[in-house]
C-alpha positions as CSV (number, residue, x, y, z in Angstrom):
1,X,130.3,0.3,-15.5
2,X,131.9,1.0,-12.4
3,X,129.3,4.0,-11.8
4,X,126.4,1.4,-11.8
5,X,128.6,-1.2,-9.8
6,X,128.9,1.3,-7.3
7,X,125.2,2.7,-6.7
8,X,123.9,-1.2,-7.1
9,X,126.0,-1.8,-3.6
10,X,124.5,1.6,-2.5
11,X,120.9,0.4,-3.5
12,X,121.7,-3.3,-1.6
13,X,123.3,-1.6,1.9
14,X,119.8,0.9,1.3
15,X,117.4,-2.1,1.0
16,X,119.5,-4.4,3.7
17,X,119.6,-1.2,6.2
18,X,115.5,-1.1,5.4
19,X,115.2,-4.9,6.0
20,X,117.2,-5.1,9.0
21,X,114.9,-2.2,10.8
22,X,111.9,-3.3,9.3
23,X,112.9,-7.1,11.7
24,X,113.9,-4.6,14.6
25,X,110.8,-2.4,14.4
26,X,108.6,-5.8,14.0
27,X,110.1,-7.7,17.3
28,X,110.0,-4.3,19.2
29,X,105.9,-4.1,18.1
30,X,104.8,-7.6,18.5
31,X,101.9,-8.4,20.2
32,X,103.3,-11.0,22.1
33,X,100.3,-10.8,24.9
34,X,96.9,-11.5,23.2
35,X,93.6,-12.2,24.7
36,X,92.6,-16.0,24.6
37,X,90.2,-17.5,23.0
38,X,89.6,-19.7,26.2
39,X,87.3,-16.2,27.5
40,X,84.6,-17.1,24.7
41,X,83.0,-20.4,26.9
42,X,83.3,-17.7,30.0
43,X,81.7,-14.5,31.3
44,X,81.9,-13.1,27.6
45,X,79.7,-15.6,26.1
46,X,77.1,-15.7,29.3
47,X,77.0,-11.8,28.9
48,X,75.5,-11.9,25.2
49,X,73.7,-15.1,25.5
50,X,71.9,-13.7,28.3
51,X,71.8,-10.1,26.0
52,X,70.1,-12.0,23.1
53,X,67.6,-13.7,25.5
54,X,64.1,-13.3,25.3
55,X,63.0,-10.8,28.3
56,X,59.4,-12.2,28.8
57,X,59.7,-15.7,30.8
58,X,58.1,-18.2,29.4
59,X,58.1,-16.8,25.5
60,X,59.9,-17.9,23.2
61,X,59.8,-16.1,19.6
62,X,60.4,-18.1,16.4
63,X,63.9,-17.2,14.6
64,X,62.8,-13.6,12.5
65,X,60.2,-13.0,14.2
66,X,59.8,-8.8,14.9
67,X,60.6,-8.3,18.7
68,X,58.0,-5.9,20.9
69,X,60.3,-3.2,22.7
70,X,59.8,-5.0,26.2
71,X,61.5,-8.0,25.0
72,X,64.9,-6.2,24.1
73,X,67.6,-6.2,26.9
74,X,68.3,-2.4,27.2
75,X,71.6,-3.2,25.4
76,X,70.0,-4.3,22.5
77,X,67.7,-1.3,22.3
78,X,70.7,1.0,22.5
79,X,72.7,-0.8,19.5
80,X,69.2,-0.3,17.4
81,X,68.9,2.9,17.9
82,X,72.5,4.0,17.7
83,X,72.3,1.7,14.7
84,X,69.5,4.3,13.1
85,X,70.9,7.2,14.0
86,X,74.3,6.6,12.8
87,X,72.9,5.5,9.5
88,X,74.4,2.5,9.5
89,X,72.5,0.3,7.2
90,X,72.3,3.4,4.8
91,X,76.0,3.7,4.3
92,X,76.3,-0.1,3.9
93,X,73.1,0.3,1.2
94,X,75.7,2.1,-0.6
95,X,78.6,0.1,-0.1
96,X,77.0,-2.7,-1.6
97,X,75.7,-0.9,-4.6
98,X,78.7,1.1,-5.1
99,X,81.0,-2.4,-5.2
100,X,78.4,-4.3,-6.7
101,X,77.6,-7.1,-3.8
102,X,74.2,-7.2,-3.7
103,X,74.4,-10.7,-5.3
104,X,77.5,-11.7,-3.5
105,X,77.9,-14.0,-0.8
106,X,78.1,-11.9,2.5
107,X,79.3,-13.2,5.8
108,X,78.6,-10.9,9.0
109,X,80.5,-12.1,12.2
110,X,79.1,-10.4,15.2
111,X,75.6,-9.8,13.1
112,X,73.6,-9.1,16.7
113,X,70.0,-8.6,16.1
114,X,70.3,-8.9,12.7
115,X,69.7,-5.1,11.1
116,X,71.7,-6.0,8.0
117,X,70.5,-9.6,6.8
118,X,68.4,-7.8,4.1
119,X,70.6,-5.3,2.6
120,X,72.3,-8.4,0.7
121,X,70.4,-11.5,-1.0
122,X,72.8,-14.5,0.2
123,X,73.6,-13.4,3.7
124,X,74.9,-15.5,6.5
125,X,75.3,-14.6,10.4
126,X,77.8,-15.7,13.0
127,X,77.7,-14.4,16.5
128,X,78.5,-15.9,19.9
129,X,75.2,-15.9,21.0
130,X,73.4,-18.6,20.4
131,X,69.9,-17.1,21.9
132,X,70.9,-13.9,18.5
133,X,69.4,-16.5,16.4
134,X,65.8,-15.2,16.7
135,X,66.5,-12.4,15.5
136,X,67.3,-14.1,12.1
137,X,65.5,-15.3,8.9
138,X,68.7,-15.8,7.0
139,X,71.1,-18.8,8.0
140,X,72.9,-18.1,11.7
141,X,75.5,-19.8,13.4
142,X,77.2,-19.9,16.9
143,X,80.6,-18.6,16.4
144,X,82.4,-21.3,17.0
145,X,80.2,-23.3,15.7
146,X,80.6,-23.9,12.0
147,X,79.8,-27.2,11.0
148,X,75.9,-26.2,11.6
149,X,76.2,-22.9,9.4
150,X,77.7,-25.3,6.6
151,X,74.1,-27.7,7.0
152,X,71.7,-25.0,6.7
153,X,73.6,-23.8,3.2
154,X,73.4,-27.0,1.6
């Protein structure tokens, strides 16, 4: 009895000793300086609306409609053909296959132009740029914006 008495206590100083640097190693590593939120209505959201814009004044193309290389800010073309090259959509094919989502519910924040609304059946986009939504067939909504993702899915 007194052999388990005795390594119980050595167990609880282990676990209290583990605790108590667990507390000091958490309020030495907090983030206690994060960005705000308050940047999204600011440069940051200008930047992408502007990205997302149609290039040719005067046109403006119908959400999911294909866009003609001369209307992509050079941004745009550089995500879509890093996009390709890095195989994205392949390896998130397989993803879905391999864990069985293809008829799951999928919610892409920061979806961009759009490259993987078709990998899954019930996709849904969010992204801070407003003007992003031509890119779409699939519902798309604002970030920050959510009660008018919620109407197009009823």
């Amino acid at each position: 009895m007194a052999r388990k008495r005795i390594l119980r206590r050595a167990l609880l100083r282990i676990a209290g000793l583990c605790l108590a640097l667990h507390a000091i190693f958490t309020a030495l590593e907090f983030p206690y300086e994060t960005d705000s939120l308050a940047d999204q209505s600011g440069a940051t959201l200008a930047f992408y609306r502007d990205t997302y814009a149609p290039r040719q004044k005067g046109v403006a193309l119908e959400a999911g409609a294909p866009s003609a290389p001369e209307d992509l800010s050079r941004y745009i073309q550089v995500n879509r053909s890093e996009t390709v090259e890095e195989r994205i959509p392949d390896q998130v094919r397989a993803f879905v296959e391999t864990c069985h989502l293809k008829d799951k519910r999928v919610l892409e924040i920061g979806a961009g132009s759009g490259s993987l609304q078709d990998i899954v059946d019930d996709y849904t986009a969010l992204d801070i740029a407003p003007t992003a939504r031509r890119f779409f067939h699939k519902p798309f909504g604002r970030i920050g914006d959510c009660d008018a993702v919620s109407r197009q899915r009823l």
